[in-house]
C-alpha positions as a printed NumPy array, in Angstrom:
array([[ 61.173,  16.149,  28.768],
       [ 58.402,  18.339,  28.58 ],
       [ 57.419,  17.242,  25.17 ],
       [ 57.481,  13.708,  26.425],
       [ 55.147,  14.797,  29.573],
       [ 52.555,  16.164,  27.383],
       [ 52.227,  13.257,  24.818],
       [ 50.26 ,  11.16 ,  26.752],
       [ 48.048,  13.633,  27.795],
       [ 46.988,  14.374,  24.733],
       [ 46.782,  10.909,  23.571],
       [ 44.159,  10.602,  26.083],
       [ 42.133,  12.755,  25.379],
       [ 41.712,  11.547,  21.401],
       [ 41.03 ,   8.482,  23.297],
       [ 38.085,  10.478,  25.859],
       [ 37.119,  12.026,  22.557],
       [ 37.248,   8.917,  20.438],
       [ 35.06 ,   6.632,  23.456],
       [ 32.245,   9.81 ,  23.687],
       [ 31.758,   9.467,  19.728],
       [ 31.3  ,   5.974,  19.923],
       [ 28.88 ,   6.181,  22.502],
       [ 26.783,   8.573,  21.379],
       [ 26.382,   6.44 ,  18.191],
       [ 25.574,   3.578,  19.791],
       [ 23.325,   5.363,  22.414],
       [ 21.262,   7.063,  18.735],
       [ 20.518,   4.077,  17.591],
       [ 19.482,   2.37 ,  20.605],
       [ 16.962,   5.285,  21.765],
       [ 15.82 ,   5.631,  17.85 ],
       [ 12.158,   4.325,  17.716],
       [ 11.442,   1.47 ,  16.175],
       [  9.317,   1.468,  12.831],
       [  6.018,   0.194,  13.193],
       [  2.792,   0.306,  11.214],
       [ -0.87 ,   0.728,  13.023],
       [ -3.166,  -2.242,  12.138],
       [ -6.744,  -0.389,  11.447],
       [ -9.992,  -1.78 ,  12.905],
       [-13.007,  -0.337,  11.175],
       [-13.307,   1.445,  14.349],
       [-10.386,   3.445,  13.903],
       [-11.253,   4.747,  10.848],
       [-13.701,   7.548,   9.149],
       [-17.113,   6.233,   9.834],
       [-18.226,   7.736,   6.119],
       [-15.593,   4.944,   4.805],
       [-16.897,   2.264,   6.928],
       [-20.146,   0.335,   5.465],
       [-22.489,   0.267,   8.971],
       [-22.55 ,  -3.748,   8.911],
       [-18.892,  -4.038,   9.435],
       [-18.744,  -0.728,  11.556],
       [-18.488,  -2.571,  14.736],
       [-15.996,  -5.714,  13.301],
       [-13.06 ,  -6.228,  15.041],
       [ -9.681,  -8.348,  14.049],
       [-10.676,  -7.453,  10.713],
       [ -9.066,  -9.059,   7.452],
       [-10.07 ,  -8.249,   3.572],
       [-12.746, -10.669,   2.327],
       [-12.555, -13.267,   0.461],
       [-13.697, -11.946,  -3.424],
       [-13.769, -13.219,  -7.145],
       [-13.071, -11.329,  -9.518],
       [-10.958, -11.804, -12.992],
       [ -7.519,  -9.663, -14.102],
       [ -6.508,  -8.284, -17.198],
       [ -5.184, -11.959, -18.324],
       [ -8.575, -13.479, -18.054],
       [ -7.611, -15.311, -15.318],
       [ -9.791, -15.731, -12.203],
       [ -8.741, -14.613,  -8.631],
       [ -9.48 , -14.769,  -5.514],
       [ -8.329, -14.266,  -1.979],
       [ -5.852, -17.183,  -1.73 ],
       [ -3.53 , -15.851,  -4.964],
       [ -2.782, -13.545,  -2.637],
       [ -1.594, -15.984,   0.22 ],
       [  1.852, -14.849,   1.851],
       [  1.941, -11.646,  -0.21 ],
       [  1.891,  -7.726,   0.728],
       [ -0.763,  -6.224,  -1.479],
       [ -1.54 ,  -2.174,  -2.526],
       [ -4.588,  -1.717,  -3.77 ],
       [ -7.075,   0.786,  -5.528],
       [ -9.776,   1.928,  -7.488],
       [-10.339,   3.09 , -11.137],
       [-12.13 ,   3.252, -14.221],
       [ -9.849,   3.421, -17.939],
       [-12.575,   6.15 , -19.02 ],
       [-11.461,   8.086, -16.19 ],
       [ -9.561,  11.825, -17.133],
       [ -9.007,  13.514, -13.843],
       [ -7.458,  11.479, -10.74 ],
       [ -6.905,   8.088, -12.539],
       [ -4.598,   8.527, -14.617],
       [ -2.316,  10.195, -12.305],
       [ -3.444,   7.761,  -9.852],
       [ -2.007,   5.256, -12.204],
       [  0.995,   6.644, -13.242],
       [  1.78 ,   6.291,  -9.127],
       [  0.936,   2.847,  -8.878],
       [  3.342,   2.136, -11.573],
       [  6.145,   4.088,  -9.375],
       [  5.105,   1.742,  -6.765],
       [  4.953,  -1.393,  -9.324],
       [  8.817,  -0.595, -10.707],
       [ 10.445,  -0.317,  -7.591],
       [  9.19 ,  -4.144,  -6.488],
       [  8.965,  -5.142,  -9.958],
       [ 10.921,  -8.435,  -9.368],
       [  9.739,  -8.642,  -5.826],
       [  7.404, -11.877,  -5.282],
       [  6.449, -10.699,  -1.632],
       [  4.813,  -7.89 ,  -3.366],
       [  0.931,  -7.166,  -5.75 ],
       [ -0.724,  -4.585,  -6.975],
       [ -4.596,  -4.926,  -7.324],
       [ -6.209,  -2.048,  -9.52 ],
       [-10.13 ,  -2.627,  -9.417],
       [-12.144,  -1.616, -12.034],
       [-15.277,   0.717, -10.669],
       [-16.878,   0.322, -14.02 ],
       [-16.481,  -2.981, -14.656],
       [-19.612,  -3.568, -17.427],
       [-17.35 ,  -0.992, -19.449],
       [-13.846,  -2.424, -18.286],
       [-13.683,  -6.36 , -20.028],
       [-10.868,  -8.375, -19.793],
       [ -9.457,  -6.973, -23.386],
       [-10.606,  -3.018, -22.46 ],
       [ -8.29 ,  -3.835, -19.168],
       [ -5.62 ,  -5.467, -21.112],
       [ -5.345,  -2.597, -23.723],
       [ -5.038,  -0.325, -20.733],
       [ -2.741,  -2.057, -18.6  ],
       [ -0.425,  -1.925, -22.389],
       [ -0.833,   1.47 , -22.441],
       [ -0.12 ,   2.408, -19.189],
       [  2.921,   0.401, -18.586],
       [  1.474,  -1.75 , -16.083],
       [  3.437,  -5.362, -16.218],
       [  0.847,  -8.503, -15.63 ],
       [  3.353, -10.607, -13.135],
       [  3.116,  -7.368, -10.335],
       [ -0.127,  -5.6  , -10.758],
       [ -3.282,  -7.137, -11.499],
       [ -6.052,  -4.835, -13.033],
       [ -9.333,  -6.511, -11.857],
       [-12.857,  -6.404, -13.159],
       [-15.78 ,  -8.705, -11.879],
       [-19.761,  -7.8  , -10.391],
       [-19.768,  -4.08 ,  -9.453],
       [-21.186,  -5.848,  -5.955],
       [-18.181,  -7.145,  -5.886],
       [-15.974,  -4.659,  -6.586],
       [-18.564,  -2.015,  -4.586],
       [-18.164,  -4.861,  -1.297],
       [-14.243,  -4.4  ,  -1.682],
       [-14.251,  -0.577,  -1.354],
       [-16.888,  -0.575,   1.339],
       [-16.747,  -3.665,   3.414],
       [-12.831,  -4.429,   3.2  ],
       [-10.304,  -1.844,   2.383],
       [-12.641,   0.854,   3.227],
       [-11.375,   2.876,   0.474],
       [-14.161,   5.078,  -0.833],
       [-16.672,   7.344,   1.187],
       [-19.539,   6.973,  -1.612],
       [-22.714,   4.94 ,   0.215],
       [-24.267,   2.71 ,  -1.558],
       [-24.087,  -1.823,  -2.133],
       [-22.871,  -1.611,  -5.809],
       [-26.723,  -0.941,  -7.635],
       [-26.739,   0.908, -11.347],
       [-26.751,   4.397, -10.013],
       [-23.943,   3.542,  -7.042],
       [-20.315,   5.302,  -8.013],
       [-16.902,   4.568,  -6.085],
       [-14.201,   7.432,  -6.991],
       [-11.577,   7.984,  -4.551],
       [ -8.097,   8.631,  -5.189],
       [ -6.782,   6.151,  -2.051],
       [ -4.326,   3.416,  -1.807],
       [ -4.342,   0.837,   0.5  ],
       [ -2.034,  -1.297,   2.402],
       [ -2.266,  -4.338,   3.349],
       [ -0.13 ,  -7.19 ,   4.994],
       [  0.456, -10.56 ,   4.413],
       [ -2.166, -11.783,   6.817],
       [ -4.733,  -9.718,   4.879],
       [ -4.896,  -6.969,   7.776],
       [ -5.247,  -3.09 ,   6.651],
       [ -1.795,  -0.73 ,   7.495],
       [ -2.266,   2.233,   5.387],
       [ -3.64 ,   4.568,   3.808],
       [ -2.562,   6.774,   0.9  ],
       [ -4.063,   9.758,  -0.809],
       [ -2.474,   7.774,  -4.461],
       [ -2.478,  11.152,  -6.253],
       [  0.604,  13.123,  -4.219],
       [  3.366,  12.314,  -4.477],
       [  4.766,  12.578,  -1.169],
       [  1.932,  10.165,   0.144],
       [  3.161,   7.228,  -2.402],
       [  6.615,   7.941,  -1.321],
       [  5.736,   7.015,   1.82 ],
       [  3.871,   3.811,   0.872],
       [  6.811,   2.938,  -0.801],
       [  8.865,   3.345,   2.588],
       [  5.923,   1.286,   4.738],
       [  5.751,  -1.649,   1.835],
       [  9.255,  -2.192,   2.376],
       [  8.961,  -1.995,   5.751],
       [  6.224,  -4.776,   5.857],
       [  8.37 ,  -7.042,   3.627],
       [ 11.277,  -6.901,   5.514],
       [  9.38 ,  -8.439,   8.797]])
């Protein structure tokens, strides 16, 4: 009898027991935050990154460019239409951040390798130096595969306009002239409607990691 008396008690309370787990799990995930991304105004950022005439720009998108990639093919702003992009800066010449800088785009390029949502853009800061073959040879060398990541020469305007006036990538001042130098070791994300939502110091490790983490993020929306 007293067995029997005792059974459902503690049947109920595996049941108490069982009820609290499952409502603490489902309470978690409906108090976790949600992911989200900031979408950076030229405002928000470093004035030293920001060139003064689009200092003040609001609802700000990349601009529409021309430049050509390592195929000798020409792009511009709409062959990126509907995709994610990452971007950066770099010279082949280059022996202290670029090539690690490199060597971290590629993580970023094999883990969306098959991923048509996704590009890489790798402008050339040197591009009199950098020709369509010089960037070709590279690309070879450094594992970089043509279908995800474009390396990009073109005008050093151009490419100078890019860093300054729409990724806001490098802090050197300047409008692209002989003596004018971009060298930064950022990455830059940026969504499908051509808005800026991160930024990456490309040479740690820890940073690209979590680029890798926001790109999926942005693709998954």
């Amino acid at each position: 009898m007293s067995q029997t008396l005792r059974s459902p008690g503690r049947g109920a309370l595996i049941a108490y027991v069982a009820i609290a787990i499952v409502a603490i799990a489902i309470g978690s995930i409906l108090l976790r935050p949600e992911k989200s991304l900031p979408i950076y105004q030229p405002s928000d950022l470093n004035p030293a990154l920001v060139d003064p005439a689009v200092l003040g720009h609001e609802n700000h998108r990349i601009l529409p460019f021309l430049c050509v990639n390592q195929k000798g093919d020409t792009i511009t702003l709409e062959d990126l239409e509907g995709q994610v992009i990452v971007v950066d800066f770099f010279f082949t010449r280059c022996a202290t951040i670029c090539p690690l800088l490199t060597a971290n785009m590629k993580r970023v390029q094999d883990r969306f390798l098959t991923d048509d949502r996704v590009r890489l853009l790798s402008h050339s800061v040197t591009p009199v130096a950098d020709s369509v073959s010089v960037l070709k040879r590279y690309g070879e060398r450094m594992g970089v595969d043509a279908k995800r990541w474009w390396l990009m020469t073109g005008e050093k305007k151009e490419i100078y306009k890019l860093a300054r006036k729409s990724y806001f990538a490098a802090l050197d001042e300047g409008d692209g002239g002989f003596q004018d130098f971009v060298h930064t070791e950022n990455m830059v994300l940026v969504d499908r409607l051509g808005r800026l939502r991160g930024f990456y110091d490309g040479t740690d490790l820890d940073e690209v990691n979590r680029l890798v983490r926001d790109l999926e993020f942005l693709i998954s929306l």
